[in-house]
C-alpha positions in Angstrom: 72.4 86.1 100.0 72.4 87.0 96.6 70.7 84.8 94.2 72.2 84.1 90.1 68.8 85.5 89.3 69.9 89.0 90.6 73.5 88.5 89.6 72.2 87.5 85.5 69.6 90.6 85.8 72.5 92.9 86.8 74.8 91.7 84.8 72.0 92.1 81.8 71.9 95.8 82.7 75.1 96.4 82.7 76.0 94.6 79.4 72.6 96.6 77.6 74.0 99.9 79.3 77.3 99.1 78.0 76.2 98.7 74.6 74.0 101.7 74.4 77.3 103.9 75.4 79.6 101.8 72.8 76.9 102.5 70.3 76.9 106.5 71.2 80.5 106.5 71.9 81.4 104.9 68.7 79.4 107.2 66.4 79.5 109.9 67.7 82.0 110.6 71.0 85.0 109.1 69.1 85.3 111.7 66.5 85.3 114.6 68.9 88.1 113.2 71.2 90.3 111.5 68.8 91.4 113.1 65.6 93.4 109.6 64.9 89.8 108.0 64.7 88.3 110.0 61.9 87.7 108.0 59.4 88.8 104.7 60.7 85.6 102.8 61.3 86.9 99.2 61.1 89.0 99.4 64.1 85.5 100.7 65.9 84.0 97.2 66.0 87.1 95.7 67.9 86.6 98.3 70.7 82.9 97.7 71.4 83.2 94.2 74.0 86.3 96.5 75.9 83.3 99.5 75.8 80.5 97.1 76.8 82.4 95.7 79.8 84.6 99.3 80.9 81.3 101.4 80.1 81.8 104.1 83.2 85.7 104.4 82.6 84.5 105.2 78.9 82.1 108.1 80.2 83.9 109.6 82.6 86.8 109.8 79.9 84.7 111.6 77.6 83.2 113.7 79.8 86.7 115.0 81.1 87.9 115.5 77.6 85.0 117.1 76.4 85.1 119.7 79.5 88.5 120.2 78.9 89.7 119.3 82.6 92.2 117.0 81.3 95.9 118.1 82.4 97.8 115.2 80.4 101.4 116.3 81.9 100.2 115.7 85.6 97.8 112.2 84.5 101.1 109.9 84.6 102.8 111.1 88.0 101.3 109.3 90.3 102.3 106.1 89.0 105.8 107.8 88.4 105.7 108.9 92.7 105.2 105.0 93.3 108.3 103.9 91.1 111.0 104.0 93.9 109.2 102.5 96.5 107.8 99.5 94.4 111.4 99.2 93.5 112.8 99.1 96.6 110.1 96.4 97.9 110.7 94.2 95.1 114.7 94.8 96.1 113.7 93.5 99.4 111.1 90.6 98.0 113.7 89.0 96.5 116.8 89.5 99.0 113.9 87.3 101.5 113.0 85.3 98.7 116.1 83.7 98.0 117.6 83.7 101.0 114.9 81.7 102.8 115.1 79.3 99.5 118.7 78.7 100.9 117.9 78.7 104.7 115.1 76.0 104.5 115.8 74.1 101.1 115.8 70.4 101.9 119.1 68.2 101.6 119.9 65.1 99.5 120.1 61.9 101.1 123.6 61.0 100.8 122.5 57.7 100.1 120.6 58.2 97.0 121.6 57.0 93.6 120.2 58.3 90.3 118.9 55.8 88.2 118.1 56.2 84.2 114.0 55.6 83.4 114.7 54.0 80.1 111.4 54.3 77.6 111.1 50.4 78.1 110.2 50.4 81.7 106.5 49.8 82.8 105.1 51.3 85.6 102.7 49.5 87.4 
């Protein structure tokens, strides 16, 4: 089993790896990817906690733009591919949805009579 002693020490490496790549991606990786970013050194401090806790998206990010393997016109279609069919589950999520809310809903007694809670009432 693991113990919180492992869990804070791991969680203490990745927070002080994090940081280190924040601190190098901030001075000097943000310039070289982002011509938007040159110059704007304010903004920087906001994006160091996402840095510190994303740390290996960051990296491999940089890496592929600094290689030049990134093909931006091919990075969204996957997501795009997946449209119809999450469409066409959410089509049939809410067709069963609603139509079991009607099959099993419970009835009324035909007996029961509304009454008004006035703000004088105490409930004991």
């Amino acid at each position: 089993m693991i113990s919180a002693e492992t869990i804070i020490d791991f969680l203490g490496i990745w927070g002080t790896i994090g940081l280190i790549t924040a601190v190098i991606f901030l001075t000097v990786g943000i310039d070289r990817i982002d011509d938007d970013a040159r110059g704007a050194y304010v903004f920087r401090i906001l994006l160091i906690p996402g840095i510190i806790l994303i740390w290996p998206m960051v990296l491999l990010r940089w890496i592929t733009l600094e290689l030049g393997r990134d093909q931006p016109h091919s990075r969204h279609q996957p997501p795009r591919d997946a449209h119809l069919t999450v469409w066409a589950v959410l089509a049939v999520m809410i067709i069963l949805v609603f139509s079991s809310a009607i099959l099993f809903r419970s009835e009324v007694p035909t007996n029961f009579i509304p009454t008004k809670i006035s703000s004088n009432t105490v409930v004991e």
